[in-house]
C-alpha positions in Angstrom: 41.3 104.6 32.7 44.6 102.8 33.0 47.6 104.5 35.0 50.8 104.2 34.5 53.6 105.7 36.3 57.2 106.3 34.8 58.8 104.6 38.1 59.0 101.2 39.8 58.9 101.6 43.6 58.4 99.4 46.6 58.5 99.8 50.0 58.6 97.4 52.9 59.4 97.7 56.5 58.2 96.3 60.4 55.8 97.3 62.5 56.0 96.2 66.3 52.5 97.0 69.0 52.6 95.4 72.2 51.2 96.3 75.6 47.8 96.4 76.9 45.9 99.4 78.3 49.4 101.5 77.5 50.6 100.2 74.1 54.0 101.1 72.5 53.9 101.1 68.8 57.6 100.9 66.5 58.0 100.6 62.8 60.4 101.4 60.1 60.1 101.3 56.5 62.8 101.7 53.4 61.9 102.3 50.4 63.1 103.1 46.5 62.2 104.3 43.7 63.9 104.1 40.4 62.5 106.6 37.2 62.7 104.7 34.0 63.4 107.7 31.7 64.0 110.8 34.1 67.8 111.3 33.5 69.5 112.4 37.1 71.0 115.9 37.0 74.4 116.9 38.3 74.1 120.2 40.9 74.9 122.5 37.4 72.0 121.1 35.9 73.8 119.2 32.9 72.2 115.4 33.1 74.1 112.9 33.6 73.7 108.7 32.0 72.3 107.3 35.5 68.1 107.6 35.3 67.3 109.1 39.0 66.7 106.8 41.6 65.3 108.2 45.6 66.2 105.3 48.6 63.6 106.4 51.8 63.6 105.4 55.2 61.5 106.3 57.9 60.8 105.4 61.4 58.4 105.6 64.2 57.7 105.6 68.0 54.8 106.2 69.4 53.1 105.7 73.4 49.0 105.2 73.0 47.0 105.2 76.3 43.9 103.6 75.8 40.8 106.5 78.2 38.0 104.1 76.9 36.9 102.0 74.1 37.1 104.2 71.3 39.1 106.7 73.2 42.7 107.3 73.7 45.6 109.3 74.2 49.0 109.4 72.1 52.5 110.9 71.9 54.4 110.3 68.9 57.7 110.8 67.4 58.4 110.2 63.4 61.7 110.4 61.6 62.4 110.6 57.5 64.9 111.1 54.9 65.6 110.6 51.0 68.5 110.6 49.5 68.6 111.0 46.0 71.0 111.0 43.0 68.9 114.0 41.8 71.6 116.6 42.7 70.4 119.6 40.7 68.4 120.9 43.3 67.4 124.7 42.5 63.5 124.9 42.6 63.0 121.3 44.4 65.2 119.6 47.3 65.6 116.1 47.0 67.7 114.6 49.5 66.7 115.4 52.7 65.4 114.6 56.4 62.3 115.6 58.2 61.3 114.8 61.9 58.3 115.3 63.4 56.8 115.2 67.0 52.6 114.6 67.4 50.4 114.4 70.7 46.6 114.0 71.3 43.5 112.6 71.5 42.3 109.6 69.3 38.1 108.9 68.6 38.1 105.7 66.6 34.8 105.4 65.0 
């Protein structure tokens, strides 16, 4: 079966790990996407001539603190947002930011 979406996206971004038994991990990532034939509404719902395009970003920090081979500890912290020029936004949002904050145990297999 061949797929094909009605958007060309890409998304590309850093990702920084150093440290030893305690390792500190950092990326960040931006992305778009651009809608070939979705038309971009204005906030009353009439559509405007621009086709809808979302930009992304997200970021990450997170501490790892390596128990044993496979085991290990973590603390994490995650950040993202889209902004959109979608602005009728009645039934779904789409500009907005999100955080997140994570902490446990890791079993790699």
């Amino acid at each position: 079966m061949l797929f094909r979406s009605d958007y060309d996206s890409i998304t590309a971004g850093p990702v920084f790990s150093f440290g030893g038994r305690l390792r500190t991990s950092i990326a960040y990532r931006y992305g778009v996407k651009n809608y070939k034939g979705r038309l971009a509404q204005k906030s009353d719902a009439s559509y405007t001539d621009d086709k809808v395009s979302n930009k992304t970003q997200f970021a990450s920090m997170g501490v790892y603190y390596k128990l044993t081979k496979k085991l290990k500890v973590k603390i994490a912290a995650n950040y993202f947002s889209q902004n959109s020029n979608q602005n009728y936004e009645a039934v779904y949002q789409y500009t907005y930011d999100t955080y997140n904050a994570e902490a446990g145990v890791v079993y790699e297999f």
